[in-house]
C-alpha positions in Angstrom: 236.2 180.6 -17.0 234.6 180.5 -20.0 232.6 177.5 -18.7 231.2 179.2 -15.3 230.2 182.2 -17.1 227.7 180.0 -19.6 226.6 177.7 -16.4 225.9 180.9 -14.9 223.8 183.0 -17.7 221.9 179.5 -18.0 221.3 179.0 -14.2 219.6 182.6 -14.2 217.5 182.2 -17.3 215.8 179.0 -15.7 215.5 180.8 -12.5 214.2 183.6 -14.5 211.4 181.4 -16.4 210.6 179.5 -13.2 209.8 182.8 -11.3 207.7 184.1 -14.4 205.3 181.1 -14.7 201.4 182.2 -14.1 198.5 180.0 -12.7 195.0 179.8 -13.3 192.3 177.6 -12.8 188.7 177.5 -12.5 186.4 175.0 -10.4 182.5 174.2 -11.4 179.8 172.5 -9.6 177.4 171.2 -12.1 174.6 170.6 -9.8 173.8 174.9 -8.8 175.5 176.1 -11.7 178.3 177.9 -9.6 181.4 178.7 -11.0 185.2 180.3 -9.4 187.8 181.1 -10.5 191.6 182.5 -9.7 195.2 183.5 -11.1 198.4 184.7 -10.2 198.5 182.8 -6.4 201.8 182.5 -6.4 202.0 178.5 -7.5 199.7 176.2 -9.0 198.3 175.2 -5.6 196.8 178.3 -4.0 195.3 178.9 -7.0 193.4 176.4 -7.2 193.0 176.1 -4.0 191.5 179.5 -4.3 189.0 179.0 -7.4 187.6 175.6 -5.3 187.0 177.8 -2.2 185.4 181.2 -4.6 183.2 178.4 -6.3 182.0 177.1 -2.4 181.4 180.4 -1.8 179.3 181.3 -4.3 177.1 178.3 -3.8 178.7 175.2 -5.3 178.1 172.6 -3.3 180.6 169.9 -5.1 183.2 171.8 -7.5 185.0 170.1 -10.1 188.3 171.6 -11.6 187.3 172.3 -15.3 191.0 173.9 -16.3 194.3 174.6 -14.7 197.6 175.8 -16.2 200.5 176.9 -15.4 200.9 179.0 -18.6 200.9 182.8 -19.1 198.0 184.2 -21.1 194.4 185.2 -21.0 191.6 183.1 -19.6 187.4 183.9 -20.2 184.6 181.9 -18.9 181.3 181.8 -20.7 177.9 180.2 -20.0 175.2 179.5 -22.4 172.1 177.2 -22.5 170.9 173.8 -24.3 168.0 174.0 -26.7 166.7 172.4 -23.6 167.0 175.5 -21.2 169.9 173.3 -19.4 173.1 175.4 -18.1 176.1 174.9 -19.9 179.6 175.9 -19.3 183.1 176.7 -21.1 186.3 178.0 -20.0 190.0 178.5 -21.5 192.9 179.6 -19.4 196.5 180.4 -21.2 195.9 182.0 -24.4 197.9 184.6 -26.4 195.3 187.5 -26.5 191.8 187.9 -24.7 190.3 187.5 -28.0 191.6 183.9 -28.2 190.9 183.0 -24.7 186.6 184.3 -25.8 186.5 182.5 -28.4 187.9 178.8 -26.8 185.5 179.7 -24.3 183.1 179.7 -26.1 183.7 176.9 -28.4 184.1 175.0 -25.3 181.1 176.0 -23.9 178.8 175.2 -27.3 181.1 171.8 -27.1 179.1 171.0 -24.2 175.3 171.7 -25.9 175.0 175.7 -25.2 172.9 176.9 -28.6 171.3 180.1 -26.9 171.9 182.8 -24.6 176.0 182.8 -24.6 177.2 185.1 -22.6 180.9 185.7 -20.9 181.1 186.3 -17.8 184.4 186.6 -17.0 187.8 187.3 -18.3 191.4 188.0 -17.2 195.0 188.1 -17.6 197.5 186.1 -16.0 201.0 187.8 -16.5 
């Protein structure tokens, strides 16, 4: 008895963590500079799914996935510019608070050359 009732507290705990995991993901096109981006679409797939079709829609003509997750947490997407003028991009998906999820936006985004004109441009929370 003893047995069944363990099997069963364990059974609903992994149902319970399977039903509470988050998605995000966010698709770029590199050649207009688009971005989209999506959470919460019920599995891994829609949401990305979803971030591909919001970056089409907003102009990109071949988007890339830059980050998916299935992870709680907070995600923020910043752009920025090269000393050049060229568009650069960053984006983090997952993190603990929002603050964490600006900041590894930006470090991503001045990992990929932006010195000047940083800016975030979108955040959220994926519960």
């Amino acid at each position: 008895m003893k047995q069944k009732f363990l099997l069963l507290i364990a059974v609903f705990l992994i149902i319970s963590v399977i039903r509470t995991k988050a998605q995000s993901a966010v698709y770029f096109c590199s050649q207009t500079n688009q971005w989209g981006y999506s959470f919460g679409g019920g599995n891994i797939r829609n949401s990305e799914a979803d971030a591909f079709k919001r970056c089409q829609n907003s102009g990109g003509r071949s988007p890339q996935k830059i980050i998916s997750t299935n992870g709680k947490g907070y995600g923020a997407i910043v752009t920025g510019n090269a000393s050049n003028g060229g568009p650069k991009f960053g984006t983090s998906a997952g993190a603990r608070t929002q603050e964490d999820a600006t900041m590894a936006a930006v470090r991503s985004c001045m990992q990929q050359g932006a010195m000047k004109n940083i800016e975030v441009k979108a955040t959220w929370y994926d519960k």
